[in-house]
N, C-alpha and C positions, 0 to 999 in steps of 0.2 A: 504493500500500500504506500501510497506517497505522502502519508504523514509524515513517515519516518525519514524524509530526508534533512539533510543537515540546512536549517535555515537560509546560509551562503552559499547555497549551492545554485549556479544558473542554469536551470533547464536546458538555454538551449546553447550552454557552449560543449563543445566537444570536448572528449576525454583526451588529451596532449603527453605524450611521450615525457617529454621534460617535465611537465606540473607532476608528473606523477614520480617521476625523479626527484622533485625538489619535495614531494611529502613524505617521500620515505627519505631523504636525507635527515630533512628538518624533525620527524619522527624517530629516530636516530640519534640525531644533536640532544634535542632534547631528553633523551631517555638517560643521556652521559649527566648526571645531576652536579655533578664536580668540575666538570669541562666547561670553559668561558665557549660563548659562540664564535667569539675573536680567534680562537684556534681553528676552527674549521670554514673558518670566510664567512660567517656569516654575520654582522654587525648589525645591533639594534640602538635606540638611544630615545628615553623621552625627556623632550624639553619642557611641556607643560603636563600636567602641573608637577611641581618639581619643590618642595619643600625651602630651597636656598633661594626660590628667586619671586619676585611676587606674583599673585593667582593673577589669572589674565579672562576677564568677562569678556563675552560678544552680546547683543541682544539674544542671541538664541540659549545661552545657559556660559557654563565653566568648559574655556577649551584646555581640550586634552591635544596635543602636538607633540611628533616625534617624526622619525627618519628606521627606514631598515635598508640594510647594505647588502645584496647577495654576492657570493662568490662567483668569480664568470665564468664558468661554465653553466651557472643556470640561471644568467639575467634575460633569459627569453622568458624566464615564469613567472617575470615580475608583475604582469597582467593580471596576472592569475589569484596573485595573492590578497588575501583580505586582513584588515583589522576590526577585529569586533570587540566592542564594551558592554559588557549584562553587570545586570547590579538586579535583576527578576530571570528567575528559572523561565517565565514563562517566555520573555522575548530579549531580543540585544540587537544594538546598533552593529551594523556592520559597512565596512567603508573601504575600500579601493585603496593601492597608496601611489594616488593620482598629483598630488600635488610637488612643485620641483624643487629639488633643492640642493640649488648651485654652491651654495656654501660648505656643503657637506661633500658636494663632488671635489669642487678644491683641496679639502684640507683631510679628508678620509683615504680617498681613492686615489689610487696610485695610476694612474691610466689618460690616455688621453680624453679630454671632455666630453666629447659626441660619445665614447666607449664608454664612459664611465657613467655620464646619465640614466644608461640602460641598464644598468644594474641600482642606481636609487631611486626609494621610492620615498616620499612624504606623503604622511597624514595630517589631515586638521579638520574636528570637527568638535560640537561641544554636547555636555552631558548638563542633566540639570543641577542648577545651579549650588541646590542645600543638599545635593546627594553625597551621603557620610563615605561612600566605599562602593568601586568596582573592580572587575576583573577584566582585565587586558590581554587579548586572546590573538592568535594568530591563526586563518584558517583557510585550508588549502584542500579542493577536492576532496568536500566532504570531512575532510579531519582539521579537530580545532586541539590547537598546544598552546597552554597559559604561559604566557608572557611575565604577567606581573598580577599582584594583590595590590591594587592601589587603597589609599587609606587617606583622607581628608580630614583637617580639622577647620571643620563650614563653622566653629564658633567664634573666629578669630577671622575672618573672611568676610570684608566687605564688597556684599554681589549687588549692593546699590538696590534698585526698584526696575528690575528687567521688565519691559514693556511687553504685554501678552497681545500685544496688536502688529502685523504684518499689512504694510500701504501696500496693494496689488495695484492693477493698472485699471482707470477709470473708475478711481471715488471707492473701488470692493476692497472690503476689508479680511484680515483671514486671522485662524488663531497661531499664536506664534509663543513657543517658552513653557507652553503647558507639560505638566507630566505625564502627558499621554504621547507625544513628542509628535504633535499633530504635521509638523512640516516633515518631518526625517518619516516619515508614514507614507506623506504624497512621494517622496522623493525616492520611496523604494529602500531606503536606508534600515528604516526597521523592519525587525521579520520577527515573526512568531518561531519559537525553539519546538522543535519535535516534543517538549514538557509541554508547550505551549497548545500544541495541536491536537497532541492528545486528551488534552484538559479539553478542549470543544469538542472534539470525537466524544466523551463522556460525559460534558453537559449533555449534546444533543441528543443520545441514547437513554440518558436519567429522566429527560424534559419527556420523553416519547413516553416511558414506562410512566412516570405521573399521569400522562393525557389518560391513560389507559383508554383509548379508543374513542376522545373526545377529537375535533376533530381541533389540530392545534397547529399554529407556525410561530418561528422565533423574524421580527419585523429587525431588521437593523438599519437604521436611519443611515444613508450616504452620506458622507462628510461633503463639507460645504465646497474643500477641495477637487475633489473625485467628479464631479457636478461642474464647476464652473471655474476651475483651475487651469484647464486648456485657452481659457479664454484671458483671465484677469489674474493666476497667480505669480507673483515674480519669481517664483524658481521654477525647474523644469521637472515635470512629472515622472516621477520612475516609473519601470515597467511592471514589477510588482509589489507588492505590500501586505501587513495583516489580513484584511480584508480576500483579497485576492486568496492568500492563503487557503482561510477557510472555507470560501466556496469549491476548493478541491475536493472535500471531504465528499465520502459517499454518504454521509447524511446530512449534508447539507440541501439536500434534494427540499426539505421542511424550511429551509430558509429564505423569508421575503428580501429583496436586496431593490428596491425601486431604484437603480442608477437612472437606467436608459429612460424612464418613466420621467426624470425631473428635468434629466436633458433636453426632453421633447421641448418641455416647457421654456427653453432658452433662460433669457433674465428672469421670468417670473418666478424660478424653481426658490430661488434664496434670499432671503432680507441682504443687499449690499454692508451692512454696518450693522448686521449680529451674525451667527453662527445657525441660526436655525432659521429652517425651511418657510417658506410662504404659507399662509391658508392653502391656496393652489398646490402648490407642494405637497404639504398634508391632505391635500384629497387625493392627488396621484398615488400617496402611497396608503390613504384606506382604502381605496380601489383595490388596489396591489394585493393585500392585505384579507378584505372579503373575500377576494376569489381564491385565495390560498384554503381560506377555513371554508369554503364548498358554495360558498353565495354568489347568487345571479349578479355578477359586476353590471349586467346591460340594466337588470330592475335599478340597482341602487345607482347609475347615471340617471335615471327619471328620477330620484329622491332629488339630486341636486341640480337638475337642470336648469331650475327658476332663480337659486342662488343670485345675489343681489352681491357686488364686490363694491367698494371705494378707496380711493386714494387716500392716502395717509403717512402724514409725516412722521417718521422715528427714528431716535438715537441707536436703539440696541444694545446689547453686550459686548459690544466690541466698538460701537462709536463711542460709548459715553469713557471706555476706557482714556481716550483722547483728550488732548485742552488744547484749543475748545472741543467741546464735544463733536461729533462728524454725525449726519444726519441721514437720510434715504428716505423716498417715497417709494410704498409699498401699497398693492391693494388687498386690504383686509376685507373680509365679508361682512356686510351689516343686515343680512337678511333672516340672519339665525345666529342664537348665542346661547348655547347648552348650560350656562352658570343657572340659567333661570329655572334648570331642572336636576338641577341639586338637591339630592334628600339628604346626604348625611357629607360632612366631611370635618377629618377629625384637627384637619389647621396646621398641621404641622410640617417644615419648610424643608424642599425635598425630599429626601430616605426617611422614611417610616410613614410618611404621610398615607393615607387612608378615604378614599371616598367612592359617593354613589352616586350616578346618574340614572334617571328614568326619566322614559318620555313613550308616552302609550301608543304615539301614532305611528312607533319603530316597524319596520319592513317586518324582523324574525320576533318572534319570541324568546324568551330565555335570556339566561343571563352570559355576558362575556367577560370574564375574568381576565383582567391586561396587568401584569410584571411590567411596569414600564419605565424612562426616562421625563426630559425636559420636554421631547420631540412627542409624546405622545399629546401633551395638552392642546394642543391645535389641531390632533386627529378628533376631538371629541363631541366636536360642530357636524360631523358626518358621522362619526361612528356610533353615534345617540341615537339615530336615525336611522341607522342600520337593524342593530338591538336595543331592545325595550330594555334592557337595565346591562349598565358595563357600571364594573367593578372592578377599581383602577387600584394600583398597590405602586407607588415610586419605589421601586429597586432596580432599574437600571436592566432587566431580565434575571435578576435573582429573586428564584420560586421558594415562596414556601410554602411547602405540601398538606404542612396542618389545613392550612386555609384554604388552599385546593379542594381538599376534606371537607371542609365547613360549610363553603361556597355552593360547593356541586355544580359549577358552572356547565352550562351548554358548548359553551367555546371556552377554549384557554390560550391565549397570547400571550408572548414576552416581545418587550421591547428592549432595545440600548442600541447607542450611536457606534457608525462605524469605527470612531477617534479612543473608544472602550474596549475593543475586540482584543489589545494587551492584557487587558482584566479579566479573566475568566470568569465567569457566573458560574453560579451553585443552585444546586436545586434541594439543598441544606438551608436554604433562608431562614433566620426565625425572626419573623416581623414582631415577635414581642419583645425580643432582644433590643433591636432599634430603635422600637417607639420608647422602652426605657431608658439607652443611652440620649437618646436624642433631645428628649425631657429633661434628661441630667444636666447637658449642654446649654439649657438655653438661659441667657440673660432676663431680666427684669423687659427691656426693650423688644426681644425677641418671643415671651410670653404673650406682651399685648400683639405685636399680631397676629401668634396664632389664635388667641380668643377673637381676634378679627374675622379671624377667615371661618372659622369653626360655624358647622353647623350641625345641630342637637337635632337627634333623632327617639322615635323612643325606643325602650329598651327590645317590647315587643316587635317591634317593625327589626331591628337590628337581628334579634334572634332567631327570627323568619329568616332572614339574608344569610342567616349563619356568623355573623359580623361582631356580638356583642361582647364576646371574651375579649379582642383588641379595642373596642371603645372603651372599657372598663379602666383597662390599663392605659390610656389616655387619658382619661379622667380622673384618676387617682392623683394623675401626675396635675392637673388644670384647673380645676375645682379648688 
């Protein structure tokens, strides 16, 4: 199966005589534990980060910078070779060593210039910024040998206020700096570890046995990149990525992926100056979405065909990051607004959060049980409409089966963004865990709004829903 390949592995380059020379050398080198690499030609060197000299920020996080020198007889496999950094079993950066470095040709390399180029290589790329510790790997057809244990002291390290906003071309903004390492994702740089792949091979088999023959899909929101990156992002889109990844899986057959869906929609797919999708966008992908869980997509385009849309001005997540803030017109829908058919919601701000939507004039009967993210509250104008009652749980697609249990949904859905797919989901959720940490968490300030948002249900209507063991424990904590 092709889970099991090594993350830095390129599909489609060919197996080379010499790369395979130079991993059984460097397998080899490395196995001598007492032997310098300088004895057998082989010379490494990192300049960043470097404890004697000071930490060196980009916008994008903390670089990490160095040189590897091969022996020549095998500087044709210089191509070949990669530098990866993990600091999570489940994914690592992995990087080329594309970059030149004449200075190191000068004063290392014994050879004439043009000779000696093709034997070094430079790397530069950066890790997040408050990250305590990773490991520096080197990896070649398939086989990766540890270089280094790096070790960070981030308390002594000023990484200043790294801007989590990336200026693309024409006014679009993108996320940049995040822990999810949203740019080194488009870029193809990050990959999921065979840990990594296997951890969703065994969500998606765990998710299946929960459905126990409801009919169910995991929805993964396309990153705003992946969408409209070809057009307005300033770096250049790699050819693969996590994403990419996991639609190899042979279970990933249950997973909705609306790319081509948002693309259709050209500009209207994305808000310019946030990170998440349009109204429009979000109906492309309840579309997407119903016809996976078995419903007539052509009935529910007669649900929205009268839809009323208007322009509207807004900052978003990503403008307001900016000073001044940076703005976009976007068309939001004003002809339906699903808050007005809220029965229960327990207030509480992302993870653990809890609520119910009914609306009696919905297409199916039965209830839709949605694991979901940020990306699903804009699916909620069409998907209300769809089902007479969805019952939404903020975990990002991490299930919990208690409530599975409790619920007895009709449909079961999980949601989370593609920018997430380094985070493995569990179908171990315990949403009572959550909503107790989360209550722990919260300030004086952040108390009044979720008594804001919160809306009280009764116990019997709750208990009907299956619902009232988690409102309890939200009200224990509110109250």
């Amino acid at each position: 199966m092709r889970i099991f390949e090594n993350a830095c592995d390129d599909s489609e380059r060919k197996s080379k005589p010499l790369s395979l020379r130079l991993a059984r050398f460097v397998k080899r080198l490395l196995g001598q534990k007492s032997t310098a690499f300088s004895e057998f030609g082989v010379r490494w060197h990192l300049d960043f980060p470097d404890p004697r000299r000071p930490v060196w920020f980009l916008p994008g996080g903390r670089v990490v910078q160095g040189w590897i020198v091969l022996p020549e007889n095998l500087a044709e496999t210089l191509s070949d070779v990669r530098i990866v950094a993990q600091w999570q079993p489940e994914f690592e950066l992995c990087h080329p060593l594309d970059i030149d470095r004449p200075d190191v040709v000068e004063k290392i390399v014994s050879a004439p210039m043009e000779e000696a180029a093709q034997r070094v290589g430079g790397f530069r790329f950066t890790v997040p910024p408050m990250l305590a510790s990773f490991r520096l790997m080197l990896v070649l057809e398939g086989e990766s040998w540890l270089l280094r244990e790096i070790r960070l002291d981030i308390g002594n390290d000023d990484c200043g206020q790294q801007l989590k906003v990336l200026e693309g071309k024409q006014g679009w903004l993108f996320l940049d700096n995040d822990t999810n390492g949203s740019v080194d994702q488009f870029m193809g740089r990050m990959r999921l570890t065979k840990s990594g792949l296997e951890g969703w091979d065994d969500y998606l088999h765990q998710l299946e046995n929960v459905a126990d023959g409801l009919p169910w899909a995991l929805l993964v929101a396309p990153s705003k990149e992946s969408v409209m990156g070809a057009n307005y992002h300033p770096r250049q889109e790699g050819a693969s990525g996590p994403m990419h990844q996991l639609l190899t899986l042979d279970v990933s057959k249950d997973v909705v992926y609306p790319v081509d869906e948002l693309k259709a929609l050209g500009d209207r797919a994305f808000i310019p100056t946030d990170t998440h999708w349009t109204n429009e966008g979000a109906l492309a992908a309840t579309l997407a979405l119903v016809a996976k869980l078995g419903v007539d997509e052509n009935a529910c385009r007669e649900l929205f065909k009268n839809d009323r849309y208007k322009s509207k001005t807004m900052s978003g997540d990503l403008g307001n990051k900016l000073t001044p803030n940076k703005t976009s017109s976007v068309d939001v829908l004003v002809s339906f607004g699903y808050a007005r058919y809220k029965t229960y919601d327990n207030g509480l701000p992302n993870f653990g959060r809890l609520l119910v939507v009914e609306y009696p004039e919905a297409l199916m009967a039965g209830t839709c049980l949605i694991f979901g993210s940020s990306s699903s509250y804009s699916m909620f104008n069409y998907l209300c409409r769809v089902f007479q009652r969805i019952v939404f749980v903020h975990s990002a697609g991490n299930v919990d089966p208690d409530l599975v249990k409790a619920v007895a949904p009709a449909y079961l859905a999980t949601q989370t963004n593609a920018r997430f797919v380094v985070q493995i989901p569990t179908v171990a959720h315990s949403l009572d865990k959550v909503i107790h940490q989360k209550c722990a968490q919260l300030d004086e300030k952040a108390f009044e709004g979720v008594r804001e948002k919160r809306i009280i249900a009764s116990d019997e209507y709750l208990q009907t829903l299956g619902l009232l063991r988690w409102e309890q424990i939200a009200s224990s904590h509110l109250v």
